[in-house]
C-alpha positions in Angstrom: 0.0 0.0 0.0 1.7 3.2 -0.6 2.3 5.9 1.5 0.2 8.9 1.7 2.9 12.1 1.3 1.8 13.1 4.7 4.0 9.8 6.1 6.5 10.6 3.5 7.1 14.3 4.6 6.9 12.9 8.6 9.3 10.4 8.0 11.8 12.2 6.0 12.1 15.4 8.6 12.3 12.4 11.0 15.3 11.1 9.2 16.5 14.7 8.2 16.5 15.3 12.4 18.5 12.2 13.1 21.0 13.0 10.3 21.1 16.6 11.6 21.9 15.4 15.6 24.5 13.1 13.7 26.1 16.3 12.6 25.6 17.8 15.5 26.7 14.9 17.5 29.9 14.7 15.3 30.3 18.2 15.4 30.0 18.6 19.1 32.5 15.4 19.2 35.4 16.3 16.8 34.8 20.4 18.5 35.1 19.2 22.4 38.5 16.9 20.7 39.9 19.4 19.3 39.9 21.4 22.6 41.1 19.3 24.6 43.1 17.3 22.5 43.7 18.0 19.0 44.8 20.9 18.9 47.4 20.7 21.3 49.0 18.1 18.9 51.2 18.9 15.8 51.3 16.3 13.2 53.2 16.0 9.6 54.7 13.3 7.1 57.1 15.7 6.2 59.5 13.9 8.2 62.2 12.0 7.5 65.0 9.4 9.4 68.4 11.6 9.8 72.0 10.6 10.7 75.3 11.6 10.6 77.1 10.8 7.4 80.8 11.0 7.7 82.9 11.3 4.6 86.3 9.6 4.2 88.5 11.7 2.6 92.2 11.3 1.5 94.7 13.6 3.0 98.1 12.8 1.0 98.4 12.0 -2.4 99.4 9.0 -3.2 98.0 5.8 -6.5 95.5 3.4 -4.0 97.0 0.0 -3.9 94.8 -1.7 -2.0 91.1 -1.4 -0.4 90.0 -3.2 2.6 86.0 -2.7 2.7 83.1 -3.1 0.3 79.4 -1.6 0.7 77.7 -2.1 3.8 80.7 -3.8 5.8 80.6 -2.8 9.6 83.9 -1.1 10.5 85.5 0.0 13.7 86.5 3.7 14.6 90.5 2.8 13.2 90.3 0.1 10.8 92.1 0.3 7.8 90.0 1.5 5.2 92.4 2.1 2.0 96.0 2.2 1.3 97.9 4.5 -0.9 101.0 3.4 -2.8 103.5 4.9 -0.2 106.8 5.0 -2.2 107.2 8.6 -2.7 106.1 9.5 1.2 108.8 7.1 2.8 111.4 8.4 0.5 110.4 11.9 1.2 110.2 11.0 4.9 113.9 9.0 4.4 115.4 12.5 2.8 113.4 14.7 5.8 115.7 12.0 8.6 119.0 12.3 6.5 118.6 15.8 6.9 118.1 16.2 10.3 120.6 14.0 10.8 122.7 16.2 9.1 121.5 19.6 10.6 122.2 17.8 14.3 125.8 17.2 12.9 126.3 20.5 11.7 125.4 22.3 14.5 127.3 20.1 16.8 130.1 21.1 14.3 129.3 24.9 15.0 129.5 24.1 18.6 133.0 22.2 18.6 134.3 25.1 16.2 132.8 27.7 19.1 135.2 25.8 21.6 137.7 25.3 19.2 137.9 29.7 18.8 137.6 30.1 22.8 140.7 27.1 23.4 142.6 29.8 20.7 141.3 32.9 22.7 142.8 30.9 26.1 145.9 30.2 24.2 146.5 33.9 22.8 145.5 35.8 26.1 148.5 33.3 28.2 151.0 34.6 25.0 150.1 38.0 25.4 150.9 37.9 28.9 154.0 36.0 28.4 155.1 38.6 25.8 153.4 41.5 28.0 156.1 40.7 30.7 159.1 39.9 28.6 158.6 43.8 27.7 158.4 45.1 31.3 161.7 43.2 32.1 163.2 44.1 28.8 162.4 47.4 29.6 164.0 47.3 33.6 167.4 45.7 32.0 167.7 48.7 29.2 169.5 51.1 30.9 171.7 48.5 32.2 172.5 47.4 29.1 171.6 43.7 29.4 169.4 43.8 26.5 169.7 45.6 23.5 167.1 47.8 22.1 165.9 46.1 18.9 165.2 43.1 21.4 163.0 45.1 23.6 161.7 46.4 20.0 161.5 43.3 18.7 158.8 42.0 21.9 156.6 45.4 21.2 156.1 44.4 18.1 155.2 40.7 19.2 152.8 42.1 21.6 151.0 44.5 19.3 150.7 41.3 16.7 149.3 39.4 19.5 147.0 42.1 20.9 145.6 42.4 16.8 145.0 38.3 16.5 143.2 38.1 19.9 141.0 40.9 18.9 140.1 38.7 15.1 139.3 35.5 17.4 137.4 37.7 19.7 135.2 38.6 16.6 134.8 35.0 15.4 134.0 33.8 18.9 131.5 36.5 18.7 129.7 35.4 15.8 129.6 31.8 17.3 128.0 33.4 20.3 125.5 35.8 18.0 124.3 31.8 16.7 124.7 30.0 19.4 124.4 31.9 22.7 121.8 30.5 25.2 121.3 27.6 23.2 121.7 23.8 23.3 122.3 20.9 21.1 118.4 20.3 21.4 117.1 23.6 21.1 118.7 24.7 18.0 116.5 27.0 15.1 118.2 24.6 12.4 118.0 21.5 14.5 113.9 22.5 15.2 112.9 23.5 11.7 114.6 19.8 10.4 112.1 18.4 13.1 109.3 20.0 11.6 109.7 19.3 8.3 110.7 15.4 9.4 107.2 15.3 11.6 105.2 17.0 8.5 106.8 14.2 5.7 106.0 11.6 8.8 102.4 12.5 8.9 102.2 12.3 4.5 103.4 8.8 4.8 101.2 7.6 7.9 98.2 9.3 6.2 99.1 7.0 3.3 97.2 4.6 5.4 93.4 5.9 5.4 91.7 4.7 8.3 87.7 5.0 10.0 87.7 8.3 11.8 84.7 6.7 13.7 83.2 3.5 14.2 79.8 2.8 11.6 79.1 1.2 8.0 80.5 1.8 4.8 78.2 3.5 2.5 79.1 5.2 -1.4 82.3 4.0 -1.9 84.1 5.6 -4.5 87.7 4.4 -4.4 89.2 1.8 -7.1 92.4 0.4 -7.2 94.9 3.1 -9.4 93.1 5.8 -8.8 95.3 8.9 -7.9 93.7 10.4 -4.6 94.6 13.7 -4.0 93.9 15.7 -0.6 90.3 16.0 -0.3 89.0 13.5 -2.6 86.0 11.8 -1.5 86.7 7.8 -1.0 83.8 6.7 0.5 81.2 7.6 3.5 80.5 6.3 7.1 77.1 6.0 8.4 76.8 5.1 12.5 73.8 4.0 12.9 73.6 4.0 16.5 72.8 7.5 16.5 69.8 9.0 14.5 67.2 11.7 14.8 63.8 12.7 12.9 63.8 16.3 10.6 60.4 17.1 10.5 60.0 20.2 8.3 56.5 21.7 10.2 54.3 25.1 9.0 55.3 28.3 10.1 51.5 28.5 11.1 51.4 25.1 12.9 54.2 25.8 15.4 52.8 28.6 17.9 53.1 26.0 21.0 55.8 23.6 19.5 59.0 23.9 22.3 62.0 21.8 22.9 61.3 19.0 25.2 58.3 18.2 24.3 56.8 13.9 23.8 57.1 12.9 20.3 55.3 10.2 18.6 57.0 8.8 15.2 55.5 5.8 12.8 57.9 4.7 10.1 56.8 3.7 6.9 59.5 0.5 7.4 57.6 -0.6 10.5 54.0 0.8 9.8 52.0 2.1 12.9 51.9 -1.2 14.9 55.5 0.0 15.9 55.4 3.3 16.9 59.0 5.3 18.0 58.9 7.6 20.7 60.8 10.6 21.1 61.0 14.8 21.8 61.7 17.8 20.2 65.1 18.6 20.8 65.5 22.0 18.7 64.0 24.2 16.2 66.6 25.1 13.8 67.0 29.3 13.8 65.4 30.1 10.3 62.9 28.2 7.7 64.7 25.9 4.8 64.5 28.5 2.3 67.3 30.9 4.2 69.5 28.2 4.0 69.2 27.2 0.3 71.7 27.2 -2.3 69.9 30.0 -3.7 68.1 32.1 -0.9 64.8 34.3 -1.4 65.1 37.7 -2.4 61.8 39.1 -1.8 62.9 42.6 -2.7 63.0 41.8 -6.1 60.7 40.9 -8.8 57.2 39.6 -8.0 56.4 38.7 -4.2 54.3 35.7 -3.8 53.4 35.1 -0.1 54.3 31.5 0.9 53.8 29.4 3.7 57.0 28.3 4.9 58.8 25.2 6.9 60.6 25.6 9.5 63.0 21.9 10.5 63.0 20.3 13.9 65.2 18.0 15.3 63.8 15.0 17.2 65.7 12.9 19.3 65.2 8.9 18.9 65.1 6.5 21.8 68.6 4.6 21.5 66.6 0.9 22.7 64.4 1.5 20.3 66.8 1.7 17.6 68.4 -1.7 18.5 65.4 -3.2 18.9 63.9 -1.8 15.1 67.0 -0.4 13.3 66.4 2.6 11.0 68.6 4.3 8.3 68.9 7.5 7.1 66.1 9.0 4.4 63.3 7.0 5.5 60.0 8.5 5.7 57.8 8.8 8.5 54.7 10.6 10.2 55.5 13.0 13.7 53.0 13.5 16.3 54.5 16.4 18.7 52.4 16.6 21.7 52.2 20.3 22.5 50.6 20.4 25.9 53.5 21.8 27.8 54.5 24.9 26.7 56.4 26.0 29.8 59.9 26.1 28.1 61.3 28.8 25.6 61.2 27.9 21.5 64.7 29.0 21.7 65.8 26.3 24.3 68.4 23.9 22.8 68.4 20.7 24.3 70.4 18.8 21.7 72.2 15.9 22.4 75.9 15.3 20.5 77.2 11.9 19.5 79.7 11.0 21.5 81.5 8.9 18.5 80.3 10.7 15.8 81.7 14.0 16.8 84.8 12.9 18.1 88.2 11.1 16.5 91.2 9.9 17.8 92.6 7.9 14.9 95.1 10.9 14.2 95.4 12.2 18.0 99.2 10.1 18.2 100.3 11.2 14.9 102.6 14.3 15.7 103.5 12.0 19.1 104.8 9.7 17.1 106.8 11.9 14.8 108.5 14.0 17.2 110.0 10.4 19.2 111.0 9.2 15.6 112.9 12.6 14.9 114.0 12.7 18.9 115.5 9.2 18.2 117.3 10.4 15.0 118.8 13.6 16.8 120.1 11.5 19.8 121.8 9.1 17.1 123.6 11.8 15.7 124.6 13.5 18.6 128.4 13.4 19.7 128.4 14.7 23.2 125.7 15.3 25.7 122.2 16.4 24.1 121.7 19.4 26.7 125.6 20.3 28.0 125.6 23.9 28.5 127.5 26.2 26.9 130.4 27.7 29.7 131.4 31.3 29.3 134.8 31.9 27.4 137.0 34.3 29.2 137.7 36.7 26.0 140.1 38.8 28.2 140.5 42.4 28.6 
C-alpha cells in the first residue's frame, strides 16, 4: 500500500532530524576533541630518518693500492679502510731524517768550532801575557844594558801582533756566540725547523694509510684500485647507525606551541604504525629551509608571492628503540608532537651530540709519534751530551 505524502514528509524530517543530531553529534565530538586534544597536537609526514654521514677523505696523495672494505661492511673507529702506494712518502720522509741527521751534525760542528775559537782565545791571552812581561823586564834591563834595544823592540812588536790576532778571534768567537748563545744541542733554530719538516713528511706517509675516523658502515664508496687520490678527494662515506634523529619540516603556522622537550610520537613507513617510535623535540633550527638554500629568497626583487614556509625540527630517537627496530637515514615517517607543555622557551636547545660521531682519535698520536721518531734520530747523531751547557769563554780584557 503506498504511503500517503503526509507519512513521507513525517518520515523524512524524522530522518533529516536524526542525520542533523548526527552532525551535531559529530560536530559537538570532533569540537570538544579538538579542545582538549587536537589541537594541542602537531602532526606532519614531512619527516624523515636523519643521521650523521661521515665522509672519508684522502689527506696525501698518493696511487691506491689496496682497499680493505666493500658496501655495507661494519667497521670499527681505526680500521684500515684504503692504502695508498707509499713509495714517494717514505722516500720523502727518508730525505726529511738524513737531513736532520745532518742539521744535528752541523750544528754540533758549529759548537766544537765555538770551543775550538775560545781554546785559541785561552791560548793567545796566556801569550800575550807571556810577551806583555818579557817587555816590562826588557824594559827594567835597558838602561843597564843587558838587552839591547831592537830586542826590547822586537817584543813590542810581538805584543802589538798578538793584541791584533786576539782581537780577530774575539770577533769570530762573537759570531759563534751571535748563533749559538743560550742555546743547546736540542734547542737549535736549524735543529727544530729539520724536526718539523721530518714530523710533516711523517704524517704524509702515515696518512698513506686511510683509516675509519669513527666507528659505523661503509656507505658510497668511490675508491678503485689506481686511482690517484689527491687531498680531499671523497673515498667513501660512514654511516653510524647508532645515533639517529627525525627532521620534520612543520608550517610556520602550525608551530605557535611547539617547544624543545616536548613527547614525540614517530610511525615509520619501514615498520607501519603497529610499531610506533617515541621521542622529543630537541631543537627548532634558527630560520625556515629557504634561508638556508643554495639559492636564498630575495623578496625585494621581482614579484612577491606570499608562501607558507617550513621551518626543520630535530627530534631525538630513543637509542633501545633503535636496537630493537634499526632505522637508516632517508626513510620516511609521520611525527606526532604533543604540545601540551608549553612552559619552556622555543629557543631552548636541548640537543644531544654523539659522543663517537663527533669525536676522533685515529690521528690524536700522529705528531707523538713523529717527534719520538725525529727525537731518536737527533740523539743518534749527537756526539756529546744532548743538553751540556755552553760555559762562558774568558775573552780577556
Amino acid at each position: 500500500m503506498p504511503l500517503d505524502r503526509k507519512t513521507l514528509r513525517s518520515r523524512r524530517l524524522i530522518l533529516l532530524s536524526l542525520v542533523a543530531l548526527a552532525a551535531l553529534a559529530a560536530g559537538l565530538y570532533f569540537l570538544i576533541r579538538w579542545r582538549t586534544h587536537d589541537r594541542f597536537w602537531v602532526t606532519t609526514d614531512n619527516a624523515f630518518v636523519v643521521g650523521n654521514i661521515i665522509p672519508v677523505q684522502a689527506d696525501a696523495t698518493g696511487v691506491v693500492a689496496d682497499v680493505l672494505v666493500e658496501e655495507s661492511n661494519k667497521v670499527k673507529a681505526g680500521d684500515l679502510l684504503v692504502r695508498l702506494d707509499e713509495q714517494r712518502a717514505k722516500a720523502a720522509l727518508d730525505q726529511s731524517a738524513a737531513d736532520l741527521a745532518r742539521a744535528v751534525r752541523a750544528v754540533g760542528g758549529q759548537f766544537a768550532a765555538r770551543r775550538q775559537a775560545c781554546q785559541k782565545i785561552a791560548s793567545q791571552i796566556a801569550l800575550r801575557d807571556r810577551t806583555r812581561h818579557d817587555v816590562m823586564r826588557y824594559r827594567q834591563a835597558l838602561p843597564s844594558g843587558s838587552v839591547s834595544q831592537q830586542v826590547l823592540q822586537n817584543a813590542v812588536d810581538q805584543l802589538a801582533s798578538l793584541e791584533a790576532e786576539m782581537h780577530e778571534s774575539r770577533a769570530d768567537y762573537q759570531a759563534f756566540e751571535s748563533r749559538l748563545g743560550g742555546l743547546t744541542l736540542t734547542n737549535h733554530p736549524d735543529i727544530e725547523a729539520a724536526k718539523a719538516r721530518y714530523a710533516e713528511n711523517y704524517i704524509e706517509f702515515a696518512r698513506q694509510r686511510i683509516k675509519a675516523p669513527v666507528s659505523g658502515y661503509i656507505a658510497k664508496r668511490k675508491a678503485q684500485i689506481g686511482d690517484r687520490a689527491r687531498p680531499g678527494d671523497l673515498l667513501m662515506q660512514i654511516v653510524p647507525l647508532d645515533f639517529l634523529w627525525i627532521e620534520a619540516n612543520l608550517w610556520e603556522n602550525s608551530m605557535e606551541r611547539v617547544r624543545p622537550g616536548q613527547p614525540v610520537t614517530i610511525t615509520v613507513d619501514l615498520y607501519g604504525a603497529s610499531a610506533p617510535f617515541h621521542g622529543r623535540v630537541e631543537g627548532i633550527v634558527p630560520g625556515s629551509g629557504s634561508v638556508f638554500a643554495l639559492l636564498a629568497p630575495d623578496n625585494a626583487t621581482g614579484n612577491f608571492i606570499h608562501i607558507v614556509q617550513r621551518v626543520p625540527v630535530y627530534i631525538s630517537l630513543r637509542p633501545d628503540e633503535l636496537e630493537k627496530r634499526p632505522l637508516r637515514p632517508g626513510l620516511s615517517s609521520v611525527i606526532s608532537i604533543d604540545a601540551h607543555n608549553v612552559d619552556q622557551s622555543p629557543n631552548a636547545s636541548i640537543t644531544r651530540m654523539d659522543p663517537k660521531a663527533d669525536k676522533t682519535e685515529i690521528f690524536a698520536n700522529e705528531i707523538a709519534d713523529a717527534n719520538m721518531r725525529a727525537q731518536k734520530i737527533v740523539s743518534e747523531n749527537l756526539v756529546e751530551a744532548p743538553n751540556a751547557a755552553i760555559t762562558a769563554c774568558p775573552i780577556g780584557e
